[in-house]
VEXDREN-2710 file (C-alpha; in Angstrom, 1 decimal):
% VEXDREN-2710
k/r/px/py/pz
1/UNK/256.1/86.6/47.7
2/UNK/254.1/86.8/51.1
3/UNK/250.4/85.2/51.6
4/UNK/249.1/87.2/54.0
5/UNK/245.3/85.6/55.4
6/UNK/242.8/88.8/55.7
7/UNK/239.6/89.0/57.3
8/UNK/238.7/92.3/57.7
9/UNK/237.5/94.1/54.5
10/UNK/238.1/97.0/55.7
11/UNK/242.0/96.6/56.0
12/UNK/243.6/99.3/54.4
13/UNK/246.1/96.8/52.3
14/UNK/242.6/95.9/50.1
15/UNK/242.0/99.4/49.5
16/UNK/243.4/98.6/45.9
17/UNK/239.9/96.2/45.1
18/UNK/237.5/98.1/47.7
19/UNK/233.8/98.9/46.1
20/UNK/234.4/97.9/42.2
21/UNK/231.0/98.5/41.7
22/UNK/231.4/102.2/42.1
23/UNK/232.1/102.7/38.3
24/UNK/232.9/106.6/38.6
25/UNK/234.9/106.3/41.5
26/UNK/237.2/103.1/39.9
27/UNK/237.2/105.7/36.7
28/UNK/239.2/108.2/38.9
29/UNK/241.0/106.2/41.0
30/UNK/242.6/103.4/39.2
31/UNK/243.8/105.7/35.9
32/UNK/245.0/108.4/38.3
33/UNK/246.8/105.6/40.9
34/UNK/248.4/103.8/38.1
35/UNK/246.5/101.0/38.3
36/UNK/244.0/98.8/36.7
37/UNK/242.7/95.6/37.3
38/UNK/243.1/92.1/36.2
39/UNK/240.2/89.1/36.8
40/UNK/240.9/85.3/36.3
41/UNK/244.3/83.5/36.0
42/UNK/244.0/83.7/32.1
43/UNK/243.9/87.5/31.9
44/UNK/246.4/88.1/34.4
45/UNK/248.7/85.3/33.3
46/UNK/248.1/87.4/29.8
47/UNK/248.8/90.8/31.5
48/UNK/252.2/89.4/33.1
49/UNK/253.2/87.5/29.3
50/UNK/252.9/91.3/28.2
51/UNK/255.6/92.5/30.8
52/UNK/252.9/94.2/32.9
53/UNK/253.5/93.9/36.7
54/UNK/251.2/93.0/39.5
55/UNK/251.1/95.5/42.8
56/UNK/249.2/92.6/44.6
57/UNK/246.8/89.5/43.8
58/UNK/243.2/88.8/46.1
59/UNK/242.2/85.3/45.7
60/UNK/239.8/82.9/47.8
61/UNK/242.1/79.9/49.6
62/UNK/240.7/77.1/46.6
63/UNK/242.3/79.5/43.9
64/UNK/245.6/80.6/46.2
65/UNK/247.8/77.7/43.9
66/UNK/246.7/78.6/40.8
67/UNK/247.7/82.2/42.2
68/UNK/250.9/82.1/43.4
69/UNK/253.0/81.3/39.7
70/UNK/251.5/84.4/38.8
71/UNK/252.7/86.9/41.8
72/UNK/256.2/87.3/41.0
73/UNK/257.2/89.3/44.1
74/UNK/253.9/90.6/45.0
75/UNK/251.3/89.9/48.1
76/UNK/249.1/87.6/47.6
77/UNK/245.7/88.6/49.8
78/UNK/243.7/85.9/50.5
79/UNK/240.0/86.0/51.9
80/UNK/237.1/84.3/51.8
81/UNK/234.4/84.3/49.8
82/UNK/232.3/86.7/52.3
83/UNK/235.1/89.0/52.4
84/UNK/235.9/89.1/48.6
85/UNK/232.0/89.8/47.9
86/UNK/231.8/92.6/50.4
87/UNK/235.2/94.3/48.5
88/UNK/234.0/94.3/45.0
89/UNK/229.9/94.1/45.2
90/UNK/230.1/91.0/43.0
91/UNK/230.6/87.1/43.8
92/UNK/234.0/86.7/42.8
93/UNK/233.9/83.6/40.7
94/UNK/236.6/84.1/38.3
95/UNK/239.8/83.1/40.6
96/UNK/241.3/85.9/41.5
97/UNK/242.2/89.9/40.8
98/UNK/245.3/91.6/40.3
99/UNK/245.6/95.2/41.2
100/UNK/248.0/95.8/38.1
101/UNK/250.6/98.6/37.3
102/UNK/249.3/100.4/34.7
103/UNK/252.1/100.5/31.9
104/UNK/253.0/104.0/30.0
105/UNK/251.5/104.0/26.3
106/UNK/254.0/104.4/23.7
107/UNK/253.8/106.9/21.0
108/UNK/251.4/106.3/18.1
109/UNK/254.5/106.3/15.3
110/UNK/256.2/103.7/17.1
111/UNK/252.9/101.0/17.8
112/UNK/252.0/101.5/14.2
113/UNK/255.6/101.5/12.2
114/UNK/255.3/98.1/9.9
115/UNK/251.4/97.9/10.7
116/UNK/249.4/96.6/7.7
117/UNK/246.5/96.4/9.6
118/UNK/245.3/99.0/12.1
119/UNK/242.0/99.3/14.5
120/UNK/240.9/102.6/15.3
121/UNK/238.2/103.6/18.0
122/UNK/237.2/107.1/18.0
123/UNK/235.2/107.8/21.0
124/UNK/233.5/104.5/22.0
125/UNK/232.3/104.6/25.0
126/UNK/230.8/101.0/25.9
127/UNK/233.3/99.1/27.6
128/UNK/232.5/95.8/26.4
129/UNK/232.2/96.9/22.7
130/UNK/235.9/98.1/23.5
131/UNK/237.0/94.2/25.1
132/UNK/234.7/93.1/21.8
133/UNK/237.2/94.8/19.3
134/UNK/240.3/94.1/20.9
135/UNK/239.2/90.4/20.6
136/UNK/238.4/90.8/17.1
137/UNK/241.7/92.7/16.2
138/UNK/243.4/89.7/17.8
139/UNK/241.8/87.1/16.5
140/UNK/241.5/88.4/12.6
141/UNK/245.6/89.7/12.6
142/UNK/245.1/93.3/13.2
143/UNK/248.9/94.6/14.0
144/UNK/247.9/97.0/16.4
145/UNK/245.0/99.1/18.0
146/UNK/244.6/102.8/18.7
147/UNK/241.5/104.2/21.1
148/UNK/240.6/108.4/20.5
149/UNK/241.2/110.5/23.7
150/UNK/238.0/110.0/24.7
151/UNK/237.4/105.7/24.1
152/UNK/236.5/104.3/26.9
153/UNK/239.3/102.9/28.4
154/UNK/241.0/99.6/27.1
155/UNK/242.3/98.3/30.9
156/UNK/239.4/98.5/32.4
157/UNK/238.2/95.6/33.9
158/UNK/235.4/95.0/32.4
159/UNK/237.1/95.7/28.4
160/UNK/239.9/93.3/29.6
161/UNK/237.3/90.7/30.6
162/UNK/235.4/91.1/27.3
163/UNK/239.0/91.1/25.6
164/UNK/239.9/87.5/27.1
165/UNK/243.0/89.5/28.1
166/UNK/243.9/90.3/24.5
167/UNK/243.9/94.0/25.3
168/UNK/247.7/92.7/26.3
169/UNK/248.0/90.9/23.2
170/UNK/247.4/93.5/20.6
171/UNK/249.9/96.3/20.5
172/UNK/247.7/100.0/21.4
173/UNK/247.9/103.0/22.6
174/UNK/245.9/106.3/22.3
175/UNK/245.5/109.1/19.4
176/UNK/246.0/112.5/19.6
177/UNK/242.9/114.4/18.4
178/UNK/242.2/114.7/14.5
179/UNK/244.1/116.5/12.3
180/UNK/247.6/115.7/14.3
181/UNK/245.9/111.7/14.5
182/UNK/245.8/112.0/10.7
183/UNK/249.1/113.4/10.0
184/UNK/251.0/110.3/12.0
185/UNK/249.1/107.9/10.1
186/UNK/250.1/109.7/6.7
187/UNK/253.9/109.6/7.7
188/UNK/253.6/106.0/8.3
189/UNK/251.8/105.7/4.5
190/UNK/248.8/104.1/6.2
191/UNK/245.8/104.4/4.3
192/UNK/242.8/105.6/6.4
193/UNK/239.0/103.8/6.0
194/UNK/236.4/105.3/7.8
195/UNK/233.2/102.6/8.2
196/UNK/230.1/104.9/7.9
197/UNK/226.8/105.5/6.0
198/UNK/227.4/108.1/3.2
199/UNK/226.4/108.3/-0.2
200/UNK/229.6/108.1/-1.6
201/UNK/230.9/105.5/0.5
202/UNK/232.4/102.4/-1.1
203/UNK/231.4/98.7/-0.3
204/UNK/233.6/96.6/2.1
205/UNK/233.6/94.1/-0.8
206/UNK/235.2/96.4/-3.7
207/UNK/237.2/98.1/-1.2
208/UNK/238.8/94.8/0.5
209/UNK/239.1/94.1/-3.5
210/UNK/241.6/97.0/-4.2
211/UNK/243.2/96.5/-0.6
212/UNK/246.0/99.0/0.3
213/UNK/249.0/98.1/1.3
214/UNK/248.6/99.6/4.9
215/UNK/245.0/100.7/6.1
216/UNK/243.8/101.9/9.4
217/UNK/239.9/101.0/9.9
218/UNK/238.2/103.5/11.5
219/UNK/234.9/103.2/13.4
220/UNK/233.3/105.6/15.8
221/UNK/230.8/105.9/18.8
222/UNK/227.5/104.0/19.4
223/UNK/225.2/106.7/18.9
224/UNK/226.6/109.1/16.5
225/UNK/229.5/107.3/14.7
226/UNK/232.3/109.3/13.7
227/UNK/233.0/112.8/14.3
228/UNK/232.9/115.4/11.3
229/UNK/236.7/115.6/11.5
230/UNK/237.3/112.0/11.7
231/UNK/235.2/111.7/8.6
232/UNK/236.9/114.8/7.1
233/UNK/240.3/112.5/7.4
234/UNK/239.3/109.8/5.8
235/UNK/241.0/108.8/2.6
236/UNK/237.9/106.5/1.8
237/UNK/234.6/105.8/3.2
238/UNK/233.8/102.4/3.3
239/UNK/230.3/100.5/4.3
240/UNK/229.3/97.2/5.0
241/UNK/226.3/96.8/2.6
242/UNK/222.7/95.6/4.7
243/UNK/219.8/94.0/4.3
244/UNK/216.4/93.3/6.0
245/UNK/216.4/97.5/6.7
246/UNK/219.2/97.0/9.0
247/UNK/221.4/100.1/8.5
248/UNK/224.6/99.2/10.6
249/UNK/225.6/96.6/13.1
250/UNK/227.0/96.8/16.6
251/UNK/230.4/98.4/16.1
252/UNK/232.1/95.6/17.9
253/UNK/230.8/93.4/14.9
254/UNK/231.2/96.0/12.6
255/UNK/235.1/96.1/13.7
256/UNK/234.7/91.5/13.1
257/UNK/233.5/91.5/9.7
258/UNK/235.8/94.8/8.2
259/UNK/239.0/92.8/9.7
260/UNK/238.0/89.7/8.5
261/UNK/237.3/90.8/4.8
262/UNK/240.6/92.9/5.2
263/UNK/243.0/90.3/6.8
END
């Protein structure tokens, strides 16, 4: 495991954590190179715990031995705090980052075989709302996760940040568009609840009342909620009954109090 002093932020072996702040440009380049990236011992002590592996580690010299356990075989870059700052836009205040290997998702039959509990994100596409409801699936037993085809992505830094590196905790992967989504969660005799305003919808509290078995909570996008065909799949529409002429919470919350009522 080399420790290799750099000083140049320009050096091509940084390339991996050069201009974070770019959001569409890390969108491209880190799905498309196979990598993602990990902030703070915690997360990326999380994301190794998982059996994910690290292409290399930046860190500032006070953070280098809190570093080095979690390397493995991997460089370990370290800068100062000038440099780091003028790679990633931001003060870097967290310990280090890890450009990580992104890991291949498994199927959708095999992360939600023995589920009782699922999470299901169609189409959100605020990262932190995503780290939210990882957190949430983690902390109120959720068995496993799974994002739409178009969810913002789960490893992105900012979702894994939100997450508290739970995103490596909580079994996911993504779903194939609706009706082949809702077929694999009928083999596996899951029972699908969508959250979402309709006048035939039932409340959380009858609903969590006559639990099935197996259910898969559904919630959709920030703006529009779920799609027609996501609602169309539903076995039950369930709401989370308001007051003060609120109609809905923040789907991050939304995803807290369903799990919680269901767990």
């Amino acid at each position: 495991m080399p420790v290799i002093a750099v000083d140049d932020p320009a050096d091509p072996r940084l390339a991996d954590y050069r201009d974070l702040t770019d959001v569409a440009l890390r969108r491209v380049l880190e799905p498309a190179g196979g990598l993602y990236m990990a902030e703070s011992a915690k997360v990326i002590s999380r994301a190794r715990a998982a059996g994910h592996r690290p292409r290399s580690l930046l860190v500032q010299e006070k953070w280098l031995d809190d570093a080095i356990p979690l390397a493995g075989d991997a460089p370990v870059y370290v800068v100062s705090d000038a440099v780091a700052e003028q790679l990633t836009g931001y003060a870097v205040h967290r310990g280090a980052l890890a450009a990580m290997h992104r890991p291949e998702l498994p199927a959708p039959a095999d992360v939600v075989a023995g589920s009782r509990l699922v999470l299901i994100l169609e189409d959100i596409v605020d990262h932190t709302n995503v780290g939210a409801a990882f957190r949430a699936a983690a902390g109120l037993g959720a068995d496993a996760v799974l994002v739409s085809e178009r969810c913002a992505d789960p490893l992105y830094r900012r979702s894994v940040r939100v997450s508290m590196g739970t995103v490596f905790q909580v079994p996911w992967t993504r779903l194939p568009a609706w009706p082949e989504a809702r077929s694999i969660l009928g083999d596996a005799g899951i029972h699908l609840a969508a959250l979402a305003l309709a006048d035939d919808a039932v409340s959380l509290e009858d609903f969590a009342a006559a639990r099935p078995e197996r259910v898969a909570l559904l919630l959709g996008s920030e703006g529009d909620g779920l799609s027609r065909r996501a609602l169309a799949a539903a076995d039950t529409v369930v709401t989370i009954p308001m007051a003060g002429g609120v109609d809905s919470l923040n789907v991050a919350a939304a995803s807290a109090v369903a799990l919680w009522a269901l767990r």
